[in-house]
C-alpha positions as CSV (number, residue, x, y, z in Angstrom):
1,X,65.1,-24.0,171.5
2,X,63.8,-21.5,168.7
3,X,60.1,-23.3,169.3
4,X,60.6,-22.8,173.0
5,X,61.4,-18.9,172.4
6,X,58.3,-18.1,170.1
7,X,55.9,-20.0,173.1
8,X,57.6,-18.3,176.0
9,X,57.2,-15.0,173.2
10,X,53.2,-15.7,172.7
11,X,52.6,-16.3,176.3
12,X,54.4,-12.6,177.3
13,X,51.9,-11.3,174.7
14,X,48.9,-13.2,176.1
15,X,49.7,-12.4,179.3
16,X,50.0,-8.2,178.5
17,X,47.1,-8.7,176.5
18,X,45.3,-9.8,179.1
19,X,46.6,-7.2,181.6
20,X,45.8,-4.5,179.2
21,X,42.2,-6.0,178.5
22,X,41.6,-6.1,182.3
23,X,42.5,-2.6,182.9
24,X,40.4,-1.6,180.0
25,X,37.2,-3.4,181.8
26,X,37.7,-1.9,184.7
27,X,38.2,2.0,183.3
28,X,35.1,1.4,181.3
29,X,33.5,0.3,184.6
30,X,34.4,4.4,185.7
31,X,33.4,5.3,181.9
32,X,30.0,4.0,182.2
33,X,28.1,6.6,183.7
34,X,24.2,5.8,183.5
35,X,21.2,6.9,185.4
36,X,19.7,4.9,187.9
37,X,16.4,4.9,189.9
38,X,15.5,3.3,192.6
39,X,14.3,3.3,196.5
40,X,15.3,4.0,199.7
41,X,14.2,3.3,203.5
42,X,15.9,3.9,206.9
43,X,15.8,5.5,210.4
44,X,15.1,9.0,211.2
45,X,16.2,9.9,214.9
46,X,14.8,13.4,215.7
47,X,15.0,16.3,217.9
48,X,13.7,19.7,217.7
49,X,15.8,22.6,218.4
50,X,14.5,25.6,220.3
51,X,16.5,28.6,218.7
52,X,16.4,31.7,221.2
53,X,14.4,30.1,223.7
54,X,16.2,29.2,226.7
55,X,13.1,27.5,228.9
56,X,11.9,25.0,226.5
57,X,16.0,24.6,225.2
58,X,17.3,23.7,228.9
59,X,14.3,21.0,229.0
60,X,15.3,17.0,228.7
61,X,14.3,16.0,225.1
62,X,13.5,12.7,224.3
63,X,15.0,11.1,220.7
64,X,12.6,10.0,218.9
65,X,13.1,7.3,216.5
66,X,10.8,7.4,213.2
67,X,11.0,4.8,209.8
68,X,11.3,7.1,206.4
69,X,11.6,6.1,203.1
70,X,11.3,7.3,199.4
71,X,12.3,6.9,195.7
72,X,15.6,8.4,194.4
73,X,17.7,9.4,190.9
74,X,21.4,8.8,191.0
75,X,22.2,11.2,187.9
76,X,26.4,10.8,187.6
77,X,28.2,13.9,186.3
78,X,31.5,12.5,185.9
79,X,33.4,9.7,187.4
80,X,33.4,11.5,190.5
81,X,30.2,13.7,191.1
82,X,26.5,13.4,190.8
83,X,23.4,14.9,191.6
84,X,21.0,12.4,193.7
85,X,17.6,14.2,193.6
86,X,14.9,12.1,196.0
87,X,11.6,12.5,197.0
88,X,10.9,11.1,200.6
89,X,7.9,10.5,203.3
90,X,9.6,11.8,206.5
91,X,7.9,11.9,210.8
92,X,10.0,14.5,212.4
93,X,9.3,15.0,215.9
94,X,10.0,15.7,219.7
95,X,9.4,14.5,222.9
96,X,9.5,16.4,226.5
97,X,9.4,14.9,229.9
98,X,10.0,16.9,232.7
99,X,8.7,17.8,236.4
100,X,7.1,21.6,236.2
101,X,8.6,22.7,239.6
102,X,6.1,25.3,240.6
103,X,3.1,22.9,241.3
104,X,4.9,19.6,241.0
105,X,2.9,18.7,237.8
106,X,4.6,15.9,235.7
107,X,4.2,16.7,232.0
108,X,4.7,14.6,229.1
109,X,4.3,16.4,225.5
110,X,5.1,14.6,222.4
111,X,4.9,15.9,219.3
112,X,5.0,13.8,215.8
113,X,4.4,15.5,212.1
114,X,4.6,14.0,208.8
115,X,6.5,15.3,205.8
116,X,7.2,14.8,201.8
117,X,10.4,16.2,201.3
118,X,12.1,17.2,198.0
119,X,16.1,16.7,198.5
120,X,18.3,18.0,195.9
121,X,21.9,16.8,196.9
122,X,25.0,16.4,195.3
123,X,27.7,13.9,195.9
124,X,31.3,13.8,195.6
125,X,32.4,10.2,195.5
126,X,36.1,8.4,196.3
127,X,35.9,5.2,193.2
128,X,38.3,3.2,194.8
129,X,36.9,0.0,192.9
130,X,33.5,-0.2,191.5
131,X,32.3,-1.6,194.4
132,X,33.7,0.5,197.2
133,X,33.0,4.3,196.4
134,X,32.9,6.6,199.6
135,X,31.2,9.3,199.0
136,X,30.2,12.9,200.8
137,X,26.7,14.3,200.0
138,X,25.7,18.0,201.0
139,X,22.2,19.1,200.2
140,X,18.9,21.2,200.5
141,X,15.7,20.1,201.1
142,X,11.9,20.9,201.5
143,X,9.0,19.5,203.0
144,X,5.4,20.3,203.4
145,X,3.3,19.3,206.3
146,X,0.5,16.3,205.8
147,X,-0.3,15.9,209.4
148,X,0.4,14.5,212.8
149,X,-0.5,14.1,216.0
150,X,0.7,16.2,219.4
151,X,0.2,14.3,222.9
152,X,-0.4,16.7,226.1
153,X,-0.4,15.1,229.6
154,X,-0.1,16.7,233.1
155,X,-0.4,14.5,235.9
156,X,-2.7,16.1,239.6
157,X,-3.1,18.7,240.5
158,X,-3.7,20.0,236.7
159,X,-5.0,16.4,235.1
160,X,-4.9,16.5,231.2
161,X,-4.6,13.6,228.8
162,X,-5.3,15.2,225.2
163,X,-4.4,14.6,221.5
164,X,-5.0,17.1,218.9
165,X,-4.0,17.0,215.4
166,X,-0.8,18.7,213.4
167,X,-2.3,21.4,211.3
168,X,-2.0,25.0,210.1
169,X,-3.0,26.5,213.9
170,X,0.0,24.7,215.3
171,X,2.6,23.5,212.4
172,X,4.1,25.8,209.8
173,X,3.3,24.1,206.2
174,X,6.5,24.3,204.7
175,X,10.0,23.0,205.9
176,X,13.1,24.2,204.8
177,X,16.4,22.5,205.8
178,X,20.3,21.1,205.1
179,X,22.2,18.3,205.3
180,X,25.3,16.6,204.6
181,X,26.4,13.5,205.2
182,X,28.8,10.5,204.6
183,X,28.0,7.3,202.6
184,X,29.1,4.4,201.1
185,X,28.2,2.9,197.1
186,X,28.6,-0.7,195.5
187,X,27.9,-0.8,192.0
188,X,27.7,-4.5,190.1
189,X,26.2,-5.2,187.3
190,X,23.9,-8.1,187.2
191,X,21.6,-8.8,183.7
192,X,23.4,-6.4,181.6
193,X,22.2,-3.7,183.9
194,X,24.0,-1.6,187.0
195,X,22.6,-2.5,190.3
196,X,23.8,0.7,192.3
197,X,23.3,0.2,196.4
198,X,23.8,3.4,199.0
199,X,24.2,3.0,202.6
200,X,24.4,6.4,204.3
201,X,24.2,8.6,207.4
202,X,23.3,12.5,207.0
203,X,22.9,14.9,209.8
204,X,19.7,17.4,209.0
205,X,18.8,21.0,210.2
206,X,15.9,23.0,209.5
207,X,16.3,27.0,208.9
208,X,12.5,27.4,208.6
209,X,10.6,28.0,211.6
210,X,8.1,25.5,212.5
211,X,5.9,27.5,214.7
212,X,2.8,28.5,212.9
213,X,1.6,31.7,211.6
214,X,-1.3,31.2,214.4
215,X,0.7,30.6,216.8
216,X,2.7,33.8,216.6
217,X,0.2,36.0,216.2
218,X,-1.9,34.5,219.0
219,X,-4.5,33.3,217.6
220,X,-4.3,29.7,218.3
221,X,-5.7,28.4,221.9
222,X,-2.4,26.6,223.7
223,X,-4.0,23.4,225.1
224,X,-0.5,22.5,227.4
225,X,0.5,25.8,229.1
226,X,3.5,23.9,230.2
227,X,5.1,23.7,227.2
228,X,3.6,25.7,225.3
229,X,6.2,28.6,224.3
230,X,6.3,30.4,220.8
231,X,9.3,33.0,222.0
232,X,12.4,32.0,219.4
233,X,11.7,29.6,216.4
234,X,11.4,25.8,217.1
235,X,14.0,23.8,214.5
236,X,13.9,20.2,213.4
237,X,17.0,18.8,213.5
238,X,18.0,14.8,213.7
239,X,20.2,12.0,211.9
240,X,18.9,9.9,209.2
241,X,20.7,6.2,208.4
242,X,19.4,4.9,205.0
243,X,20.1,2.2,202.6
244,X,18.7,3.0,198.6
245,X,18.5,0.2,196.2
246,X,18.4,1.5,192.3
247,X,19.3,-0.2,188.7
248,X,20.1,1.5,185.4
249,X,17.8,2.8,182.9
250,X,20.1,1.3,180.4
251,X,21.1,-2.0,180.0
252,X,24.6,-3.3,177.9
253,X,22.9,-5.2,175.5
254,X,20.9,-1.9,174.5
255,X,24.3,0.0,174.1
256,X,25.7,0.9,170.9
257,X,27.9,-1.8,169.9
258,X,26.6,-4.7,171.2
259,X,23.6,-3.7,169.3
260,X,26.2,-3.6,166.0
261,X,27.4,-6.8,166.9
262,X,24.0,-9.1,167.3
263,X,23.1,-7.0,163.5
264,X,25.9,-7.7,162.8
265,X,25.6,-11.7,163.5
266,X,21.8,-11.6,162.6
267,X,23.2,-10.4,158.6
268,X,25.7,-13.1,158.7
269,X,23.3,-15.9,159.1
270,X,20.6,-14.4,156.7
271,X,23.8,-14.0,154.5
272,X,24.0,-17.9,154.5
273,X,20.7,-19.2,154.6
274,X,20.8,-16.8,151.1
275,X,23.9,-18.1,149.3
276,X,25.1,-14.8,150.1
């Protein structure tokens, strides 16, 4: 009976041991906070938003549907913030088709530009487990203009088929915008380092005027008189859906005491092969 005692004794130990070990593993799984880097790719479904101008803002827009993609930093703060700066190749865009009622004209004007944008958000995240963390991200971010391409077409009586290209007599060169959004991270480590993975959608609005300095003051020839109207500013607005791949700079076998341990080991052996 006394034997029995001490083994049911040594396996309540075991077993709190082992509770207390797991619960250990997983706060250090909160604990270990390190910097990843990685890329990202998605959807970018865009609109433009006519602020203060009521004829082209009435007008049926098309959504336009554009791929975007970019590297990222996921730099944690804490167990529950980081900052996730990114820098990411972005097409926003619009498209207009409508029936111009005064001469029955059918117009078709689509617009696409290209942007690198510099995003500085920060997210606030929910660490349920270490792999489900919601998360909300608000941000700012700033493009500048590369290019694009603007399609005019008027059908009889006023035939035009014309392309001309996105540049400083019709585009603005710098973008300025916010977003926020909600998302979703998994975090597992896999060869001693932290494979982080973020899937999320973030609603975007521009605050800087897109219409170009040309435009406003006149100077630039408006090929499509149909749509062509400067009055307001012209906003890029749209939803992005992305998914961003990143692993740790660090790895756990780099980390303080596993490095003590394999010295620790290598000494040992030298320590025998040296009568030691």
């Amino acid at each position: 009976m006394k034997k029995f005692c001490i083994f049911l004794l040594m396996l309540a130990m075991f077993q709190v041991e082992t509770q207390a070990q797991a619960r250990q593993n997983k706060k250090k799984q909160y604990e270990k906070q390190w910097i990843c880097v990685g890329v990202k790719g998605g959807v970018n479904i865009s609109q433009m938003m006519y602020w203060r101008n009521p004829a082209l803002n009435q007008l049926p827009e098309d959504t336009m549907f554009f791929p975007t993609g970019g590297v990222f930093a996921d730099i944690p703060l804490n167990n529950y913030f980081s900052v996730a700066p990114e820098v990411m190749y972005v097409r926003r865009g619009t498209g207009l088709k409508y029936t111009h009622l005064p001469t029955g004209c059918n117009v078709h004007y689509t617009m696409k530009v290209h942007y690198v944008d510099l995003r500085i958000p920060v997210e606030f995240r929910w660490p349920i487990t270490p792999w489900i963390q919601p998360y909300l991200t608000v941000g700012a971010e700033g493009g500048v203009r590369l290019g694009g391409k603007i399609l005019m077409q008027r059908s009889a009586p006023y035939l035009l088929n014309d392309s001309i290209g996105v540049g400083s007599a019709n585009m603005a060169l710098f973008y300025g915008g916010v977003y926020a959004g909600l998302g979703i991270r998994s975090k597992v480590e896999i060869g001693g380092r932290d494979l982080l993975l973020k899937l999320a959608a973030t609603y975007h609005q521009g605050l800087t005027n897109t219409y170009s300095a040309m435009e406003k003051q006149g100077t630039a020839t408006a090929s499509n008189v149909n749509v062509y109207n400067d009055t307001g500013s012209r906003l890029p607005q749209g939803l992005e859906l992305t998914l961003g791949v990143a692993v740790s700079l660090k790895s756990l076998g780099k980390d303080a005491c596993a490095t003590f341990s394999h010295d620790r080991n290598r000494r040992r052996g030298h320590g025998r092969s040296s009568g030691f």
